[in-house]
N, C-alpha and C positions, 0 to 999 in steps of 0.2 A: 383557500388552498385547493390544487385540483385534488380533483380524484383519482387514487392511486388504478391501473390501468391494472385490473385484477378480472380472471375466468377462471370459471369451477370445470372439470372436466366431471362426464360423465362414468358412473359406476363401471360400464364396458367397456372403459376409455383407460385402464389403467397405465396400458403400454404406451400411452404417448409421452413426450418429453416434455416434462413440464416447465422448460426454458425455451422452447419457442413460441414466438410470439404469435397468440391464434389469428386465424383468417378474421376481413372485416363482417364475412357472413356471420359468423358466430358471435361478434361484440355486436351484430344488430340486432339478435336474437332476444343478448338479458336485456333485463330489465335493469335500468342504470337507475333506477331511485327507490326500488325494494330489494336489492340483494339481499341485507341479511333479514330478511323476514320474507325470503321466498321459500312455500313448503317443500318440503323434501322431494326430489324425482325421480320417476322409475328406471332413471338412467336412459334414457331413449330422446335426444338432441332431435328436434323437429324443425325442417327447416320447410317453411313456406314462402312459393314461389307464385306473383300473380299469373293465375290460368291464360291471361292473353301473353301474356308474356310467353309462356308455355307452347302455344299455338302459334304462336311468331315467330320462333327460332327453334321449333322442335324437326327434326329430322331435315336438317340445309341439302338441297342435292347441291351445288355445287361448292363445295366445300375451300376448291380452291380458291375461286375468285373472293369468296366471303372472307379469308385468312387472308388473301392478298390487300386487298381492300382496306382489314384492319391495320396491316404494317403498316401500311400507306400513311390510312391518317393518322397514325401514332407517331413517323416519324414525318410528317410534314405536320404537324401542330395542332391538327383538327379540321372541322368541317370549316368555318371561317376563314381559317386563312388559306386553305384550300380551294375553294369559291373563290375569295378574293383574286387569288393568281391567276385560276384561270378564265376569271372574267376581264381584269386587266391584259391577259395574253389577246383574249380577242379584240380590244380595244387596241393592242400592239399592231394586230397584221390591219385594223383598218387605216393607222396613221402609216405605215411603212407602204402601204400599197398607193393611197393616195398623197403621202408627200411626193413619193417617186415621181408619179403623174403630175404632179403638179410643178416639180423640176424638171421636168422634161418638155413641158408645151407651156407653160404659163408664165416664166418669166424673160423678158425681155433682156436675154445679156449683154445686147451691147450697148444698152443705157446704163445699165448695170456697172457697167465696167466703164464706161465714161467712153465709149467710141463713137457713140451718136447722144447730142445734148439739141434738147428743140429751143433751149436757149441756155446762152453761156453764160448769164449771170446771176442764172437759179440755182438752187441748192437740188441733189439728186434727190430725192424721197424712197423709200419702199412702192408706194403706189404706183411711181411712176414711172417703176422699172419692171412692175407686172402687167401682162395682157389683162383685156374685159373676158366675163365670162363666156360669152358668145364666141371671139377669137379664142381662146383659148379649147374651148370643144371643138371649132372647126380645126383642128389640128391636128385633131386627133386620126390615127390611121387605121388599118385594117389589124394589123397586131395589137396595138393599144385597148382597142375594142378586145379582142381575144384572152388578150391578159386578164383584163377587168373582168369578161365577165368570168376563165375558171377563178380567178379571186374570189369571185362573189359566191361563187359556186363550191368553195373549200371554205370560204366563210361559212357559209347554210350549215357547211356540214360539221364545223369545229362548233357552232350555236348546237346543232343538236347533241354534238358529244356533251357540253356545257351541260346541260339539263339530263342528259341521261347520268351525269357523274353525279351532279346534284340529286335527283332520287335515292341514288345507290348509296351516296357517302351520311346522306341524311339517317338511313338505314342504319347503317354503320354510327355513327351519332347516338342512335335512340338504343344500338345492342350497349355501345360503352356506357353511356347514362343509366342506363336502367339493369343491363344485366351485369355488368362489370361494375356500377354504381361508380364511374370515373369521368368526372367533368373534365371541359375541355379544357378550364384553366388550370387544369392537377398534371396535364398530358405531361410538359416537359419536367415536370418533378419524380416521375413513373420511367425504369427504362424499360425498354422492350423485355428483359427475362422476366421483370414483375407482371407485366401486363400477359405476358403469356401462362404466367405462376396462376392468374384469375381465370384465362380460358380454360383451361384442365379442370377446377372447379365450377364452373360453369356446367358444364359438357356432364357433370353428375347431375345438374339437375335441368337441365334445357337439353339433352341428349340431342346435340347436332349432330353427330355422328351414330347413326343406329347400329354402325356392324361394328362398333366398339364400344364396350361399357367405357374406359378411360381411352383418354390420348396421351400417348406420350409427346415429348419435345422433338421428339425425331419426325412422328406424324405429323405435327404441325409446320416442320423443317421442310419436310418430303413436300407437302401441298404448295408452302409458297413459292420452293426453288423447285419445280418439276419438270422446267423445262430449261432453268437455268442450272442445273446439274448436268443435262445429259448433252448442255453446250460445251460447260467446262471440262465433260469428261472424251467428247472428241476431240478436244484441242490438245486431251492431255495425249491420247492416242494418232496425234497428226492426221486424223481426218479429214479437218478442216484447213483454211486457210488460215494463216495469221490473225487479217484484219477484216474479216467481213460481220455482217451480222444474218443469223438464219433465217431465210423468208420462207421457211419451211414448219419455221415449230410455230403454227396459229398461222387460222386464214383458209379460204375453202379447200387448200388441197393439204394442210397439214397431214400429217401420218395418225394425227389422232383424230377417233371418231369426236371426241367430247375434249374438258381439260384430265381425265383422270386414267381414259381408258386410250390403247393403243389397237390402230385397227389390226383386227384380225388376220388380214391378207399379209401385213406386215409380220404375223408369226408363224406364217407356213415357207419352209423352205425352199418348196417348190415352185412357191413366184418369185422368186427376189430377184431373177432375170427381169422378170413384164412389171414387176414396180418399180427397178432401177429405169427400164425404159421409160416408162410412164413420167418416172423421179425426173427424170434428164430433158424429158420435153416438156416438164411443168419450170423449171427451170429455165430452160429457152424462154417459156412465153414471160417470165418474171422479165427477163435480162431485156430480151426487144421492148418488152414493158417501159423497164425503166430505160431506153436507148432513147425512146419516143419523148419519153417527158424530160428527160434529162436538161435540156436549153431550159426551160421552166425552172425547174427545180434548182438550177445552179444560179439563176437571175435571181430568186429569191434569196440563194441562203448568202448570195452577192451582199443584198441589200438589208439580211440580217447581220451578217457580219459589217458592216460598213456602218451601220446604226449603233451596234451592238460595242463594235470597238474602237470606233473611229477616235471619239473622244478621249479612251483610255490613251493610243497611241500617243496621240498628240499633247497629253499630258506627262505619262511614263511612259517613252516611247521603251525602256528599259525593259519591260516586260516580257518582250519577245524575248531578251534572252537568259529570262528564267525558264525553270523545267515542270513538267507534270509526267502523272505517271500517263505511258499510253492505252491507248485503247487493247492493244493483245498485252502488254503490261501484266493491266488489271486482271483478263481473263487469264494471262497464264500462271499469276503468283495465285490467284482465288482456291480454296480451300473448295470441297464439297459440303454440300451444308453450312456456307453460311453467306450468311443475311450481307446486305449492302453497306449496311451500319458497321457489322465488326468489322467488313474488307476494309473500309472506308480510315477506319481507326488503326485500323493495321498497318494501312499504308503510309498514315498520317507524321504515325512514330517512326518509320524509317527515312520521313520526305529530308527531314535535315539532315542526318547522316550521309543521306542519296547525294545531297545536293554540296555538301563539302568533300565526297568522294570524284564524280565528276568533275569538280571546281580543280580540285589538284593536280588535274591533267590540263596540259596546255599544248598546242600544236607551235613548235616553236618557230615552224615559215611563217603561219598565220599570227603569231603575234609580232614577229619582223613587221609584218604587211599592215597589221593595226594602228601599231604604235606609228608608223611613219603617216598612215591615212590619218589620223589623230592630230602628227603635227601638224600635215597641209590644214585640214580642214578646219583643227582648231584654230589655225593663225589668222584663217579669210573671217571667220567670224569673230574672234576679237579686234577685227578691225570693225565690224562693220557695227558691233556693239559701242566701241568707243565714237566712233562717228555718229552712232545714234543718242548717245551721254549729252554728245558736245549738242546737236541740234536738233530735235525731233522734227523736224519737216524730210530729215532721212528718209523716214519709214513712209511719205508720200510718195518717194522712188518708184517705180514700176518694178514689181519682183523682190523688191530686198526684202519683204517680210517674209514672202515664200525662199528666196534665199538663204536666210535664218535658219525658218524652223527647218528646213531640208538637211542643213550644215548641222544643229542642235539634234536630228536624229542619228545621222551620220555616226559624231562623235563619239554619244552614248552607246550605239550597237556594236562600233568597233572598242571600245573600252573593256565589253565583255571579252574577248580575244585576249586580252594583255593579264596575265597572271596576277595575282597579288607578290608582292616583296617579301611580307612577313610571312606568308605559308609554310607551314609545319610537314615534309612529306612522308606521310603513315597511312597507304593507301591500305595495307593490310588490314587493319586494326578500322579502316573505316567502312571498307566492305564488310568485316567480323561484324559491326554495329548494324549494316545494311542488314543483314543474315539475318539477325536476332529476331528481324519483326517479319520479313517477308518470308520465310525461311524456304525459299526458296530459290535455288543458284545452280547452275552447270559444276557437274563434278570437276569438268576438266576446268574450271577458275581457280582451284585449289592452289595456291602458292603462285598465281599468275596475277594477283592483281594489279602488281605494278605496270603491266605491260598494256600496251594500246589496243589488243585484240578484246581483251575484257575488256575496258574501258567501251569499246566502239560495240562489243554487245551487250552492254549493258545500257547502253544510251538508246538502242532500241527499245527497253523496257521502260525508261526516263529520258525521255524526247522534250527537246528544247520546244518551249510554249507555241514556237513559230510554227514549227514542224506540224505538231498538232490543228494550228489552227490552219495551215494548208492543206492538212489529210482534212478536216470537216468540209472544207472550201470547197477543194477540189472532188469529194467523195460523188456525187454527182456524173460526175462523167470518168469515174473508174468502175465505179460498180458493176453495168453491165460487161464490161469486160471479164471482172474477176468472175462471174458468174459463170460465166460460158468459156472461158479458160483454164478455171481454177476448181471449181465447184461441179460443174458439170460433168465432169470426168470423173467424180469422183462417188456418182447417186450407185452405183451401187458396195461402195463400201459404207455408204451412209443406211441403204437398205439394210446389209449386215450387221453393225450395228447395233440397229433398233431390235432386230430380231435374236442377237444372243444377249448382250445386253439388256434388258428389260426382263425385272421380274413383279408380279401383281402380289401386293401389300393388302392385307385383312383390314379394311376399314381404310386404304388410300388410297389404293385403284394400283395402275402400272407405273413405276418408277425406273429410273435407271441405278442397274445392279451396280454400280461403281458408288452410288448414295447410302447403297447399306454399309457401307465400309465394311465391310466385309474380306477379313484378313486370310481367312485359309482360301477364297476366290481369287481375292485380284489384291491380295498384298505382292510385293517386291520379296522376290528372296534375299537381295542383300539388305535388308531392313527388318531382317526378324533377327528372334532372339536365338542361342545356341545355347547347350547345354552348360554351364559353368559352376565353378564351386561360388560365384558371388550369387549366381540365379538360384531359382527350385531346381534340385537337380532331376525331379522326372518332366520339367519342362521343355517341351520339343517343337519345333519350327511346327508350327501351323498353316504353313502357306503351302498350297498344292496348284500351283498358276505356272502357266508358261508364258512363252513371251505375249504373245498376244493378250488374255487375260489378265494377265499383273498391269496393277498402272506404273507408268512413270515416273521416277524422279519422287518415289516415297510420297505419290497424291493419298493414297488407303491411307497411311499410317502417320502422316502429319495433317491427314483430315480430322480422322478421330482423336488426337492428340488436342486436335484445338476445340474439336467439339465437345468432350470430354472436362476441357478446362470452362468452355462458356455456358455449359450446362451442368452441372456439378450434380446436379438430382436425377440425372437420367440414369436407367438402369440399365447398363450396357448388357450386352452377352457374354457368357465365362469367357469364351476364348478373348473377345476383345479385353472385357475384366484382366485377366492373364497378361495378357500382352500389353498395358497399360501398368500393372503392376510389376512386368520387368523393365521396363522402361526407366520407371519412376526408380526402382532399385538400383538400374545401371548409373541413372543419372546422380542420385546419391553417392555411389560410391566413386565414379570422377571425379566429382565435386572435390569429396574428401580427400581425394589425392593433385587437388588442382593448387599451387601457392600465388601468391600476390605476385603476379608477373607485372604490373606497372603500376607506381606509386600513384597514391589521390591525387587530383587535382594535373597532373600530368598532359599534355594536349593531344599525344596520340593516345592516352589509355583513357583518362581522365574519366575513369570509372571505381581504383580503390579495389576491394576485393571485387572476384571473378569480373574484372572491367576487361578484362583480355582473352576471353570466352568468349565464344558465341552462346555454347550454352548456360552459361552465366548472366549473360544479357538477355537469354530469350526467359527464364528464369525471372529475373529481375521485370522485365517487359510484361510478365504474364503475371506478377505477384498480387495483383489486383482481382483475379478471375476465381481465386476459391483460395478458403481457409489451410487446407492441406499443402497444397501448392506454395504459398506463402509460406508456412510453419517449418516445412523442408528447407527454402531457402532461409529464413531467418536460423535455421539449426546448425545449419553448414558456415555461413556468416561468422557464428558465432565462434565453431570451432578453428575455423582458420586464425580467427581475431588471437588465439592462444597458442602459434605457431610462435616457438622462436625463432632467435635472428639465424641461427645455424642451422633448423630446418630451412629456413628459407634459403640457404646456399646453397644446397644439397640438389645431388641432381636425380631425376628420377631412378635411374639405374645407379643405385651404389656397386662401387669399386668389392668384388668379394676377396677374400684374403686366400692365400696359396695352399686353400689347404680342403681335406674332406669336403669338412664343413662347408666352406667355403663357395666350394661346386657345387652342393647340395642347395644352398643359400641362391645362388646362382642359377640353378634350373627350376626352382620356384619362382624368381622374380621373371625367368624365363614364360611361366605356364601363365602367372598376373599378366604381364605382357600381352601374351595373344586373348585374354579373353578381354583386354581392355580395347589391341584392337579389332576385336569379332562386333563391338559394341562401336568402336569408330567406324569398322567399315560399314553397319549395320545405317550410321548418321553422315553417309557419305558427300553430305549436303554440308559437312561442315561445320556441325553442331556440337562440336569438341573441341578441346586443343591445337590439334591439329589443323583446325582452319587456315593458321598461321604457322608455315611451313619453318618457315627462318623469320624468330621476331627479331633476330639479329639482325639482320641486312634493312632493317628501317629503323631501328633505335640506336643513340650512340651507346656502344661498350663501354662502360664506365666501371672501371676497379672489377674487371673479369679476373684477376688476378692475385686480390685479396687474399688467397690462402697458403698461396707462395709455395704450391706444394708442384713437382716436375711432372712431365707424361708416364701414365702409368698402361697400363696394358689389360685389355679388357676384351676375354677372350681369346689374345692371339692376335687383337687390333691392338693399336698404339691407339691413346686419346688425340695426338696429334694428326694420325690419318682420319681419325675421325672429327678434327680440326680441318681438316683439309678438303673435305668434302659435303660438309656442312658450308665449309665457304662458296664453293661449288653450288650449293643449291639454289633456287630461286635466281641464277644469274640468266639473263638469253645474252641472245647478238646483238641488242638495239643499248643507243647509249641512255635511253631517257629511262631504264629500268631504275639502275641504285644510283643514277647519276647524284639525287640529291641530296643522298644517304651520307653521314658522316662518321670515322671509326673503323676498324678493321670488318673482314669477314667474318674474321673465324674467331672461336669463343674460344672461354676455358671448361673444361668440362663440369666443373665444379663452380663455375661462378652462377649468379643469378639467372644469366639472361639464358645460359645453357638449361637451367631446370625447368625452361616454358616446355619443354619437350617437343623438343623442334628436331622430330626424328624425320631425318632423310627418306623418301620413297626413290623417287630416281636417281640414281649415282649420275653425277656428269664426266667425265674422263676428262683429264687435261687436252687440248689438241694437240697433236703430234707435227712438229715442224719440218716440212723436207727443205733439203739447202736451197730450190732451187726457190720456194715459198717466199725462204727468211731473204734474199736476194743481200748474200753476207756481202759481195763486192760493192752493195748499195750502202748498207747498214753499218758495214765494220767498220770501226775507229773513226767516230763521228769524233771532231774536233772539238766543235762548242756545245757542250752537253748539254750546258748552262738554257742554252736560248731552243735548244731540240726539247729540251721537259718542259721549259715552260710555256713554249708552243704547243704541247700533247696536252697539259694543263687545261691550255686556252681553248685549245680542239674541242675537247673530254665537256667543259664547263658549257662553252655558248655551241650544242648541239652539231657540231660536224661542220662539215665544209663547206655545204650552202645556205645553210643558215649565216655562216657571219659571211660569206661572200655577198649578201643577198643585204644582209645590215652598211656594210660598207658601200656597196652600191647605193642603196638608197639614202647614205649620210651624202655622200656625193650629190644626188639629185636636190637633198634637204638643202645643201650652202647656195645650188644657183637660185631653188627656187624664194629664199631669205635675201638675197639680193637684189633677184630680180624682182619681186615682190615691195622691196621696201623702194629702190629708184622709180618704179610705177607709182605708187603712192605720193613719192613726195614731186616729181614731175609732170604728171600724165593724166592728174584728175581735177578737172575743173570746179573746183569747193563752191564757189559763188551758186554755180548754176547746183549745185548737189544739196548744196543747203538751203536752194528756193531765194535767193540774195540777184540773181541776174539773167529773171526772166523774162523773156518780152513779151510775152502774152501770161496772163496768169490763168486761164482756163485751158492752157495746153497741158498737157500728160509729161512729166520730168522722166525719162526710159533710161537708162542705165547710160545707154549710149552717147546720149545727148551732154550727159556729164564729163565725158571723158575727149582730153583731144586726142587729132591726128598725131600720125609716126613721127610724121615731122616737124609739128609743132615741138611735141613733148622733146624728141633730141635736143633742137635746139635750147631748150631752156636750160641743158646740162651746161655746170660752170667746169671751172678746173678741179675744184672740190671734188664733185662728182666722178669727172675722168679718172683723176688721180684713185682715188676709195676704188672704183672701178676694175683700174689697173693691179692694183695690188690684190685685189680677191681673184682675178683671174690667174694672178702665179700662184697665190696658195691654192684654188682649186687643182693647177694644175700638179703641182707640190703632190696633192692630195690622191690626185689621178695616181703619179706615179708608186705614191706612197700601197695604193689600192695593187696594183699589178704584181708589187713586189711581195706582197701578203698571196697574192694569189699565186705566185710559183712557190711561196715558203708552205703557205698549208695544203698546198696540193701535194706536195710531199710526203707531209704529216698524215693525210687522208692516204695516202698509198701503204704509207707504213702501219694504220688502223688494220688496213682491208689484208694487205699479204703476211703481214708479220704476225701482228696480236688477232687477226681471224675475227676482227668485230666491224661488221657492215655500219655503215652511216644512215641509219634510220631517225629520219628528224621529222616525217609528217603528223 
């Protein structure tokens, strides 16, 4: 049996908690085969550490690179397969450079391709379609030469980065082995907070850092992201551009002398004119830099993407039109303070959610345009498929293979255009799931998600795979431009900056002040807390920033929120402390007052309790990151689970009764109210109930009406004008908002779907008709009611006027091109010669052409069958024609009566 996993703590040791499990340092200490017959100790734990060991890693000057370093190979697997990648990388650029060259001078294509044979009744070879080596060098030109040799020449230098990594990582290797005592085969069973849990440990007795006895988690934060904080902290400040990356942070003219220290010049105010200049034509020389090399640079990353995905295409060409997140994306959801790994995860969790919120928007021209590309293109390939069935000497054809796969990608890319059938539309509730992980979204989306302006900026953050792979492609010859248009303009707010921003850490050098999270500097005023009877009541806003100083869009205070949960041991500062623990209390007592807004298992909620939160989801998302955080939500979980069915009908705001009491009842749920929204507006990101303005206007109302009870009066309001206006919310001008909503607008106030607390911010006003608008001598006393509604029906359903004019137009083009399509086929194609049956030469080329007869061959061979079949599709087309015309003065109608009457524009893109 083993041995039970038993330590003695030390006499001076009493405060420690004898339920955590001791370090490995100290199980290496005892002795595992005399415990109980070890003499008694003077209480004094001796830990000995080898002296070389000691002199190796005692006082690191660069602190950064060495912590960088370590991420690296902890989260790429080790020194092995680290090496291996990038020894294989170099072995990459020498096949990608020399197959090139060797497609381009050494093969012989038009033996290749069968246009010159040295005799007609040999079979082609590989050999005998390549030049000799001697021909093949004499071909080569004065650019070819240039190429190869910088190739050869960024070879050298990618060999000596190879061997400088290998020294370094080796290093790295020998501190995890020996001072971390962590092999490489343990790496992926260790995550990065354990492995970080051992440096801090370490660091007492190998003091890598001498201007600190311990490091905390934030010091070790601060070194590896120190230059990748004070990217994300301009981006958060619109400093920067979008989509570039800095050629400024590292490299001889960075702004820092070292990686820890910021030059000096940089913190006198009195140069930031002569370094913005200086900034602005170091700049220039980067942009002409890359202007020069840019043909180079974009010929390769040609010929990496072409290597790299050529194969995938041509296998799933479908790829392209999945999504990733993009490059400003990632920088602009990234938290401060964290690591690549937690973005990585973070993003990971919202990628499905992202990708079924996207997916439920559909451009309804462009699916018109799909579906009808779909049918041509589908129909030419299942012909040439089924000809390929019957005889395979087809595909000896000239071009039908490449006709295929051209048709086979076609089909696929326009596919993604054409909506699903079964889709479920709850775009609110799928942005709420988006929310939970990225927690980061424009105020102004609030209650807008059905609409297509969100949708289309959100697609900037999650860009179609394509899009992506054309900004890498293309990045080459935009860069110098962004630089010296974009960038350049902007060196001396980037000097600024550096210069108020930055402050020098005891033991980490110069950091960017947006990294200490730091809430009374550069929190958000609408993101603190207020004085309330649910908070301490001598707690008081902390924040002393203006606009410049405070960050953006809640970056301070959903930084430290998330750093707080992935670091659980860190000792924050009181005021942060403070500010974390009203947080944690506001978020409590929400909770408690949040009910099961959409049953388990449900397809827009399909969450069960707090499935209809965002802060319920981000909760849920985060219940993994510490014991506390968890224990909260499993508490809150648990109390809702003991709600009755009659709390659950209840609407936030009970009805008070006509009396004292009643008003007094009343101006207290009044005072709850605002401090619950002091606490919404505080998470204006949408991290409450309120993310979902109206969950009405996307669920159906089902038994709103259950309690049979009539409008009662609240306040001085009716429930019905507050029916009335609630329906009113979340509506715009465009039809594709609730178009595919089912159910009334408006709720009852007491049923279910009223309790999600779906309280109005903007009133919307009915619009006001002038007679000359409503054009009554147009409108009044429409005869057939009958076929006027179910025209607005039809209007309302298939997206406005040009979208079905646009469907009908092209069912029209669909019949000629099915007819004339199938009389080609069965008259106009010479099978013998297409099936290799009636060649005259068998070493000629079979070309498309060759298969097919003349105009007037082909006529002739039409019988009466033909004519006749003919005859009759040309009257229904033309049936069809007129059928088209008269739909086009009937809903051109219906489209006038949208735009003047009901005041709602024909938005279909």
């Amino acid at each position: 049996m083993a041995k039970p996993d038993v330590s003695y703590s030390a006499l001076n040791n009493e405060g420690r908690n004898p339920f955590v499990q001791p370090s490995r340092y100290e199980q290496d200490i005892e002795d595992s085969d005399n415990d109980e017959e070890a003499p008694p100790t003077s209480g004094i734990v001796i830990h000995v550490a080898p002296e070389a060991g000691k002199a190796r890693w005692n006082h690191i000057e660069d602190l950064d690179s060495f912590f960088s370093r370590m991420y690296c190979y902890h989260q790429k697997h080790g020194f092995w397969v680290m090496m291996l990648q990038e020894f294989f990388e170099l072995g990459q650029f020498i096949i990608v450079v020399a197959f090139t060259s060797f497609l381009m001078h050494c093969v012989d294509y038009p033996v290749l391709f069968g246009d010159k044979r040295t005799n007609g009744t040999e079979k082609i070879t590989i050999p005998k379609a390549l030049l000799s080596g001697s021909t093949c060098i004499a071909t080569f030109g004065a650019w070819t030469w240039t190429a190869l040799t910088l190739s050869a020449l960024f070879w050298f230098f990618r060999l000596i980065k190879f061997l400088y990594h290998f020294i370094q990582f080796w290093d790295i290797k020998q501190f995890f082995n020996i001072a971390l005592k962590i092999e490489d085969s343990e790496l992926d069973n260790l995550t990065w907070h354990e492995v970080q849990s051992r440096i801090r440990e370490v660091q007492s007795e190998q003091q890598m850092c001498i201007h600190k006895e311990q490091l905390t988690e934030l010091d070790i934060y601060h070194r590896i992201l120190r230059f990748k904080n004070y990217t994300v902290a301009m981006m958060n400040k619109n400093i920067l551009p979008a989509k570039i990356r800095l050629p400024f942070l590292g490299g001889p003219w960075s702004p820092f002398e070292n990686n820890w220290h910021l030059r000096e010049d940089f913190k006198r105010a009195n140069l930031r004119k002569d370094l913005a200049t200086k900034l602005s034509k170091q700049i220039s020389w980067v942009a002409l830099t890359n202007l020069i090399l840019c043909p180079l640079i974009f010929l390769w990353q040609l010929m990496y993407f072409f290597f790299n995905y050529a194969e995938l295409l041509k296998r799933e060409p479908g790829k392209l039109g999945t999504r990733c997140w993009s490059q400003y994306g990632r920088l602009y959801l990234r938290h401060l303070n964290e690591l690549d790994h937690e973005l990585d995860a973070r993003l990971n969790r919202a990628y499905r959610p992202a990708v079924k919120y996207m997916n439920s928007f559909s451009s309804p021209l462009m699916a018109v345009i799909a579906q009808n590309v779909v049918f041509i293109c589908g129909g030419v390939l299942s012909v040439f498929l089924v000809l390929t069935v019957y005889d395979e000497d087809v595909m000896q054809v000239q071009h039908v293979l490449t006709i295929i796969s051209i048709l086979t990608a076609i089909v696929v890319i326009f596919r993604a255009f054409i909506p699903e059938e079964n889709m479920i539309w709850c775009p609110e509730q799928l942005l709420t799931a988006v929310l939970a992980h990225v927690h980061y979204l424009p105020v102004t989306w609030r209650g807008k998600a059905h609409t297509s302006h969100v949708r289309d900026q959100f697609g900037q953050l999650f860009q179609y795979k394509a899009s992506y792979l054309l900004n890498e492609l293309f990045s080459p010859l935009v860069t110098p431009f962004v630089l010296l248009c974009s960038l350049r303009p902007r060196a001396l707010d980037i000097v600024d900056f550096f210069r108020n921003f930055t402050v020098s850490v005891v033991g980490v050098g110069d950091v960017c002040s947006f990294a200490q999270m730091d809430i009374r500097r550069h929190g958000n005023p609408d993101w603190q807390l207020t004085p309330s009877t649910e908070a301490e009541p001598d707690f008081m806003p902390t924040c002393e920033t203006n606009q410049y100083t405070q960050a953006e869009h809640g970056k301070t205070e959903l930084s430290l929120m998330h750093f707080t949960k992935t670091n659980p041991t860190w000792k924050m500062p009181e005021e942060a402390k403070k500010f974390v623990q009203g947080i944690t209390k506001h978020a409590v007592n929400d909770l408690n007052r949040t009910r099961i807004s959409v049953a388990p298992g449900t397809a827009c909620g399909g969450g069960g309790f707090l499935g209809g939160t965002a802060m319920g989801e981000s909760l849920m998302s985060m219940g993994s990151l510490g014991g506390d955080y968890t224990s909260i939500v499993q508490s809150v979980l648990r109390q809702n689970q003991t709600l009755n069915n009659s709390q659950m009908g209840q609407s936030f705001f009970h009805i008070p009764t006509h009396t004292a009491a009643g008003v007094q009842e009343q101006q207290q749920q009044a005072a709850a109210h605002q401090v619950t929204m002091d606490f919404e507006r505080m998470l204006h990101q949408n991290l409450t109930d309120t993310s979902v303005p109206l969950r009405s206007t996307l669920l159906t109302d089902i038994a709103e009406d259950e309690d049979g009870t009539t409008t009662r009066s609240v306040g001085g309001m009716t429930t019905s004008t507050i029916h009335g206006r609630l329906g009113q919310r979340g509506m715009s001008s465009s039809l594709r908002g609730v178009r595919r909503r089912e159910g009334s607008m408006e709720l009852n106030p007491n049923g279910i779907l009223y309790s999600l607390r779906c309280l109005p911010t903007n009133d919307v006003q009915p619009a006001e008709l002038a007679p000359a608008d409503m054009s009554l001598t147009r409108w009044n006393h429409i005869e057939d009611l009958d076929s006027f509604f179910s025209r607005m029906y039809c209007y309302h359903q298939k997206h406005g006027f040009w979208v079905m004019m646009l469907q009908e137009f092209f069912e029209l083009g669909q019949f000629i091109i099915v007819v004339a399509f199938t009389s080609y086929l069965m008259h106009c194609v010479n099978y013998p010669v297409l099936f290799g049956d009636g060649r005259k030469n068998v070493t000629d080329k079979v070309t498309i052409p060759m298969a097919l007869y003349s105009g007037s061959t082909c006529i002739a061979t039409f019988g009466a069958w033909t004519w006749t079949a003919l005859t009759l599709s040309a009257l229904f087309w033309f049936f069809r024609l007129i059928k088209f015309l008269y739909h086009f003065i009937q809903f051109w109608d219906i489209k006038q009566f949208f735009n003047i009457a009901l005041k709602i524009e024909d938005v279909s893109g």
